[in-house]
N, CA, C and O of each residue as an XYZ file, in Angstrom:
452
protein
N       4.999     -9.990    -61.311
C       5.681     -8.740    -60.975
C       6.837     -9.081    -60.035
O       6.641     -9.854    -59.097
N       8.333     -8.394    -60.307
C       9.447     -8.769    -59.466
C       9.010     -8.777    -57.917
O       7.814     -8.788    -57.627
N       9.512     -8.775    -57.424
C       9.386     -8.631    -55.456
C      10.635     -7.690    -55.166
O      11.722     -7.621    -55.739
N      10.209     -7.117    -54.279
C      11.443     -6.313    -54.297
C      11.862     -6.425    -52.415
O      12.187     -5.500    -51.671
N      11.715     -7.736    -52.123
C      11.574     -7.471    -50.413
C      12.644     -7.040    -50.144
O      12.522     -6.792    -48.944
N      13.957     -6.679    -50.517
C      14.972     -6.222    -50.052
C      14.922     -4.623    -49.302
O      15.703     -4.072    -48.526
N      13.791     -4.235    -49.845
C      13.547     -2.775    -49.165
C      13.142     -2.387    -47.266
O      12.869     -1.338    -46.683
N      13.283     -3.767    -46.826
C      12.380     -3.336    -45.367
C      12.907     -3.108    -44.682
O      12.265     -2.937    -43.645
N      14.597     -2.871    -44.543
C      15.108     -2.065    -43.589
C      15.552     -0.644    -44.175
O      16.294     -0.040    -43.399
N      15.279     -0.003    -45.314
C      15.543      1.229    -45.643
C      14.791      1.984    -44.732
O      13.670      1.781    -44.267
N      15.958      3.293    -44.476
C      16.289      4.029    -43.519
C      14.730      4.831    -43.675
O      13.935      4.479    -42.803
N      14.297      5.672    -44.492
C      12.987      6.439    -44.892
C      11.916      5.832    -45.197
O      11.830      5.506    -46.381
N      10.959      5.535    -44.438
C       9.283      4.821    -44.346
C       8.564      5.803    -44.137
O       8.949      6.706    -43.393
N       7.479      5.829    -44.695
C       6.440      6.312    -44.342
C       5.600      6.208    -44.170
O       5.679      5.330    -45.029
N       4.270      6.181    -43.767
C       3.074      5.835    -43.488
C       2.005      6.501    -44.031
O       2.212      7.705    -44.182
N       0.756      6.037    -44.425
C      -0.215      6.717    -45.127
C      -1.393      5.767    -44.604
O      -1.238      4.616    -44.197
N      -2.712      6.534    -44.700
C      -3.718      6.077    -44.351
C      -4.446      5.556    -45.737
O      -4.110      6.150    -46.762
N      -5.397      4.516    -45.850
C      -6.357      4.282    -46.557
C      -6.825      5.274    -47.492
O      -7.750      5.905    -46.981
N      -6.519      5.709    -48.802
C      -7.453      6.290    -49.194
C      -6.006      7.820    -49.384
O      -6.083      8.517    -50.396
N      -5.228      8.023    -48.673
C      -4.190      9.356    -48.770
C      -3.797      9.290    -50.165
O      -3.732      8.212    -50.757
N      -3.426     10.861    -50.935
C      -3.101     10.478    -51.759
C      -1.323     10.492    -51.516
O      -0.835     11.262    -50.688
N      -0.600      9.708    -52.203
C       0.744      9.360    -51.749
C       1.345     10.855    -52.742
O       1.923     11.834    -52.270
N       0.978     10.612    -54.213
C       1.173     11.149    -55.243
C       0.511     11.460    -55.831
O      -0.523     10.794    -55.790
N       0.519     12.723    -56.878
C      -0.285     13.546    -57.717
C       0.330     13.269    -59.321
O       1.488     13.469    -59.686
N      -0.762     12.772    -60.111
C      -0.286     12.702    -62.027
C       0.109     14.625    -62.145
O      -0.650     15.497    -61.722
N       1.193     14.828    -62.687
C       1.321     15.798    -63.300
C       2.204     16.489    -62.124
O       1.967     17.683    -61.941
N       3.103     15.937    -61.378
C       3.754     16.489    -60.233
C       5.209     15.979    -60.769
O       5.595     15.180    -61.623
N       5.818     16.860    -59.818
C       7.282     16.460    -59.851
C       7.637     14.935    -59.533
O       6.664     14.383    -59.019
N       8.770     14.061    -59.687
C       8.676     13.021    -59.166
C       9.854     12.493    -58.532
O      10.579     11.750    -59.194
N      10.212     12.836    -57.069
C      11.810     12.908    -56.620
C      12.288     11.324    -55.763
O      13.262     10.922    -55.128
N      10.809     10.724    -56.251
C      11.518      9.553    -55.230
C      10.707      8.568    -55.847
O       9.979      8.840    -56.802
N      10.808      7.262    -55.272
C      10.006      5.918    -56.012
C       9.501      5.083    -54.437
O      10.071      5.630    -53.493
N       8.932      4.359    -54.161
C       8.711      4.180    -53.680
C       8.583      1.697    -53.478
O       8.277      0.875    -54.342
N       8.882      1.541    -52.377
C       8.262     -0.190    -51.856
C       7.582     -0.117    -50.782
O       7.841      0.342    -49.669
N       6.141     -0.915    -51.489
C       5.157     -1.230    -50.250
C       5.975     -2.333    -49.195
O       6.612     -3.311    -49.586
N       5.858     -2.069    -48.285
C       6.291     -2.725    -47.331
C       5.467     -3.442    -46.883
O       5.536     -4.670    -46.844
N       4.529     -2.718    -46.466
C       2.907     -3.050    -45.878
C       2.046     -2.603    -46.409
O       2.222     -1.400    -46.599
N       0.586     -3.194    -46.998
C      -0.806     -2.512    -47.705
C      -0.941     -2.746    -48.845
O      -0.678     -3.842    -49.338
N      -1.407     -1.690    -49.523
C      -1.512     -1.783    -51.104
C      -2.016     -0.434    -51.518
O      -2.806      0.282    -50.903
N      -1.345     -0.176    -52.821
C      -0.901      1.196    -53.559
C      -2.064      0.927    -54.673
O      -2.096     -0.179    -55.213
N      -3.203      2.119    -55.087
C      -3.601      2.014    -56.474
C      -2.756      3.004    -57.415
O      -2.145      4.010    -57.053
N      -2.852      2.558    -58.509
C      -2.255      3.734    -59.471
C      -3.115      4.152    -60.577
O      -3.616      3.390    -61.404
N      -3.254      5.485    -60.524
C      -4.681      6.416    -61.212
C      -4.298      6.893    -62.241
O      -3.253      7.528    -62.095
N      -4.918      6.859    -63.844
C      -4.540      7.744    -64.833
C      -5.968      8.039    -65.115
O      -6.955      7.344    -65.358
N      -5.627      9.887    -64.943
C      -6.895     10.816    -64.968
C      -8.096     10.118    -64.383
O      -9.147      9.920    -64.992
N      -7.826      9.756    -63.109
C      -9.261      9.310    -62.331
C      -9.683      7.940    -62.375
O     -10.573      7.559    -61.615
N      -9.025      7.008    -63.351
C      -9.346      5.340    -63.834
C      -8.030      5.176    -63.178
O      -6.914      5.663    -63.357
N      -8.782      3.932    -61.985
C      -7.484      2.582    -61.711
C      -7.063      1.731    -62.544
O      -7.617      0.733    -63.005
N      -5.984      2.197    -62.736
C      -5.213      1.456    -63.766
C      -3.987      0.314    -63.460
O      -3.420     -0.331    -64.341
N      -3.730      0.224    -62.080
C      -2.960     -1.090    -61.595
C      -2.809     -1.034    -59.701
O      -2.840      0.057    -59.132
N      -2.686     -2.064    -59.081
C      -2.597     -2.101    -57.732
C      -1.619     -2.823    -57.574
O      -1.404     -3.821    -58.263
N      -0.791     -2.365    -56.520
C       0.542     -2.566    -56.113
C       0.425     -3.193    -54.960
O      -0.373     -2.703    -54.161
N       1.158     -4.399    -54.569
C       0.908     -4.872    -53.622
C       2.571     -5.133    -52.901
O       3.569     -4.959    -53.600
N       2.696     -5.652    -51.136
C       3.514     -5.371    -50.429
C       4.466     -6.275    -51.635
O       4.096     -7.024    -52.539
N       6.080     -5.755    -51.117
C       7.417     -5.824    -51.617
C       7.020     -5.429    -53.586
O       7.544     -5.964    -54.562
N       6.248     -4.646    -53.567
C       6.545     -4.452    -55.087
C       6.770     -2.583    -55.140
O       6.527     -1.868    -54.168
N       7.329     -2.005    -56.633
C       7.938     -0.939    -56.308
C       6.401      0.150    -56.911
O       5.305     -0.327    -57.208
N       6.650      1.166    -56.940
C       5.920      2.398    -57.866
C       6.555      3.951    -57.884
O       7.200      4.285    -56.890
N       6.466      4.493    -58.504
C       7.188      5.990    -58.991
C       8.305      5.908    -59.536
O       9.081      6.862    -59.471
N       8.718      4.457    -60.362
C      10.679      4.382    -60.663
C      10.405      4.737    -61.971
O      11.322      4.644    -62.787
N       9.213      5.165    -62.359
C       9.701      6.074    -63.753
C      10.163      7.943    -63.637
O      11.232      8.310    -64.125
N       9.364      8.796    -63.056
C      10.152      9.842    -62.386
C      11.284      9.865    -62.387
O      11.810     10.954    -62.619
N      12.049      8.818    -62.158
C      13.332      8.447    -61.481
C      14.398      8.002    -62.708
O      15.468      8.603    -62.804
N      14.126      7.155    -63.437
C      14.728      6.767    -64.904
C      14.522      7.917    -65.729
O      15.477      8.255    -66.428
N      13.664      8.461    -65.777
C      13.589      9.227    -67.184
C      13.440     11.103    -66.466
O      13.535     12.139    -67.124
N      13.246     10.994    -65.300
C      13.372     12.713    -65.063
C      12.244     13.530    -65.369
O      12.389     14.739    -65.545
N      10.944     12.876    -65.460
C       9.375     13.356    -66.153
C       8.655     13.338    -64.571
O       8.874     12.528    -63.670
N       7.808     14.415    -64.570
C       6.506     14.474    -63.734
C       5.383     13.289    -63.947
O       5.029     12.741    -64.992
N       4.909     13.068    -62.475
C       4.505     11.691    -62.063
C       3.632     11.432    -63.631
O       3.189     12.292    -64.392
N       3.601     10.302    -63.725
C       2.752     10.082    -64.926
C       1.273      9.612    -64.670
O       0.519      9.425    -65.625
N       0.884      9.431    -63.427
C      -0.426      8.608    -62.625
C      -0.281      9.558    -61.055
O       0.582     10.215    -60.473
N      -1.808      9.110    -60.830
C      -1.742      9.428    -58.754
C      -1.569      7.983    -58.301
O      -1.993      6.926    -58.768
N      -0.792      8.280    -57.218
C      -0.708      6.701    -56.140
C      -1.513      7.414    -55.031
O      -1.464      8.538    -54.533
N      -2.470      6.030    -54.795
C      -3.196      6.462    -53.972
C      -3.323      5.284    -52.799
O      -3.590      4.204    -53.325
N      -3.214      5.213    -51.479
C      -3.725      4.163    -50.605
C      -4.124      3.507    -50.502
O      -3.921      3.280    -49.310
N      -4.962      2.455    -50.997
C      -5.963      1.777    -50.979
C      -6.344      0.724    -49.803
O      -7.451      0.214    -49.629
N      -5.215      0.529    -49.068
C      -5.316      0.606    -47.599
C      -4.200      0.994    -46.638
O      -3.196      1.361    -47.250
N      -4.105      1.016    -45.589
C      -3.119      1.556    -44.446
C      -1.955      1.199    -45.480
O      -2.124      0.422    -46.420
N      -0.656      1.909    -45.178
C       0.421      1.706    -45.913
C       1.304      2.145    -45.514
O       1.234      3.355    -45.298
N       2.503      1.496    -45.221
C       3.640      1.615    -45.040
C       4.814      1.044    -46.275
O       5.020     -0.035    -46.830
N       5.413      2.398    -46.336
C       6.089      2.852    -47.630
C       7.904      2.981    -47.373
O       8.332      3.680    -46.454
N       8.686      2.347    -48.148
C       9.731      2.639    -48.053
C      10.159      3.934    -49.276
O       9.770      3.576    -50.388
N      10.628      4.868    -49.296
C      11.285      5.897    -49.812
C      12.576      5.621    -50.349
O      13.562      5.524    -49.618
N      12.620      5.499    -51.503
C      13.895      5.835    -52.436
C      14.307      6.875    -53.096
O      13.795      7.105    -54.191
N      15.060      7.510    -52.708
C      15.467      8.602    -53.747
C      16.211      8.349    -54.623
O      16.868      7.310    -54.563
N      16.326      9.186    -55.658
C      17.453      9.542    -56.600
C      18.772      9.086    -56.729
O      19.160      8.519    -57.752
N      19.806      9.392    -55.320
C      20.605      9.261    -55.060
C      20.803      7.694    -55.012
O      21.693      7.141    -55.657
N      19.754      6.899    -54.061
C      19.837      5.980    -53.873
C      19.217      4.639    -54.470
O      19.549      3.515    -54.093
N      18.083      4.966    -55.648
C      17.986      4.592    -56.899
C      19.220      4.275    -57.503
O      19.693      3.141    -57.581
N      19.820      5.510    -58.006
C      21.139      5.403    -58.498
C      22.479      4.483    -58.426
O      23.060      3.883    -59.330
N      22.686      4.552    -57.429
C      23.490      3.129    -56.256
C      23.073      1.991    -56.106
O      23.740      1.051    -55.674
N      21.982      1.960    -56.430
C      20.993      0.666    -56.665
C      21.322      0.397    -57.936
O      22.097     -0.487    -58.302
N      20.879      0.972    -58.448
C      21.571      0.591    -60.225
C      22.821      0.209    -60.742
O      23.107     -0.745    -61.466
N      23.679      1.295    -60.156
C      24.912      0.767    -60.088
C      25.762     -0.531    -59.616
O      26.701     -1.094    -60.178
N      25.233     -0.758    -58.624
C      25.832     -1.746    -57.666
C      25.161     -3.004    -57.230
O      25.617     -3.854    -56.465
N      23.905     -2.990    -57.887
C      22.846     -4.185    -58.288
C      22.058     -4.558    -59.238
O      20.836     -4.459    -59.123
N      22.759     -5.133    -60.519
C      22.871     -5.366    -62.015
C      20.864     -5.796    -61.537
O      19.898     -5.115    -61.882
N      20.825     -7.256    -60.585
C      19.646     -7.082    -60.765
C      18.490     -6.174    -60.309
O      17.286     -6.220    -60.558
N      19.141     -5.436    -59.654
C      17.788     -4.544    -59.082
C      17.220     -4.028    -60.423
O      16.077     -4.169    -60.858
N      18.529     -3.246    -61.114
C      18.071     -2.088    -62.658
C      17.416     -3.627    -63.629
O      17.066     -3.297    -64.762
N      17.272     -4.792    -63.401
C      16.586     -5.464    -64.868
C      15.527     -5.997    -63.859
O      15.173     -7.049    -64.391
N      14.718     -5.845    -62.535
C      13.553     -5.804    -61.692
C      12.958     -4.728    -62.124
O      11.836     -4.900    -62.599
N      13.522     -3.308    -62.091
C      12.718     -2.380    -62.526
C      12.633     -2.244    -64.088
O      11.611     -1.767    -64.581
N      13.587     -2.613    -64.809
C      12.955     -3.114    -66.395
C      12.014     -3.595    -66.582
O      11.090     -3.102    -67.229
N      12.032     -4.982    -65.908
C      10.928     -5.834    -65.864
C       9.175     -4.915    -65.049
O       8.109     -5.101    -65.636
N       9.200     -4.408    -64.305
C       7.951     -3.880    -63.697
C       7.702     -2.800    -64.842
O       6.588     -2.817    -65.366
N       8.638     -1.858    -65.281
C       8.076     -1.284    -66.303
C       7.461     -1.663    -67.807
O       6.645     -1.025    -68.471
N       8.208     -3.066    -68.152
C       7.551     -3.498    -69.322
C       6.265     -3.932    -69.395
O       5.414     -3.827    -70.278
N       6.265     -4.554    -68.073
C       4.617     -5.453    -67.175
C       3.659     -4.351    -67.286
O       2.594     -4.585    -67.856
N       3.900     -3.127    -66.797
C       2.950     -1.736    -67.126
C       2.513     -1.495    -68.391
O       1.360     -1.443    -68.818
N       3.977     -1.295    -69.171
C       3.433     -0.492    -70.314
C       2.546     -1.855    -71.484
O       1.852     -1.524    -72.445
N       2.838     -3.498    -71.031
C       2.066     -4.832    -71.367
C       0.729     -3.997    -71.288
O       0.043     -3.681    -72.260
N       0.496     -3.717    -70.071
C      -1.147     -3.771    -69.612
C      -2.265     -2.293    -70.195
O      -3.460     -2.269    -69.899
């Protein structure tokens, strides 16, 4: 899976406890998210279906395609989260050929598994 450590000085972090849910399957989806610190599970209808670990991304489909979350992200321990939005997804794409073929790559690795 790419690394995405370039995220650890973005401006929006957040924090979550063990176990919080970050995200809801069947929700809107306005941002994507890099573990910075911890580790992320990702839930379809109640089955763990992949774990995310620090400098890797989750929610950049929301974000490419404009669809409600497709899974829950859930905590799986303490976590500290960098926040990407839309806007800044976008600019990312634009202005870093490899960032947009990192998130190619993490999405093909998914839809592999």
């Amino acid at each position: 899976m790419p690394k995405f450590s370039f995220f650890e000085n973005e401006d929006r972090v957040l924090e979550f406890n063990c176990e919080a849910i970050i995200f809801q399957e069947g929700t809107p989806g306005q941002a994507m998210y890099a573990v910075l610190e911890g580790e992320v599970e990702l839930q379809l209808k109640g089955v763990t279906v992949n774990h995310v670990a620090q400098h890797e991304i989750f929610g950049e489909m929301a974000l490419v395609d404009n669809s409600k979350r497709s899974a829950t992200a859930q905590a799986r321990t303490d976590c500290k989260l960098a926040v990407i939005d839309k806007e800044r997804f976008e600019y990312l794409v634009q202005k870093r050929p490899d960032f947009a073929t990192q998130v190619m790559q993490v999405l093909a690795e998914r839809l592999r598994k």
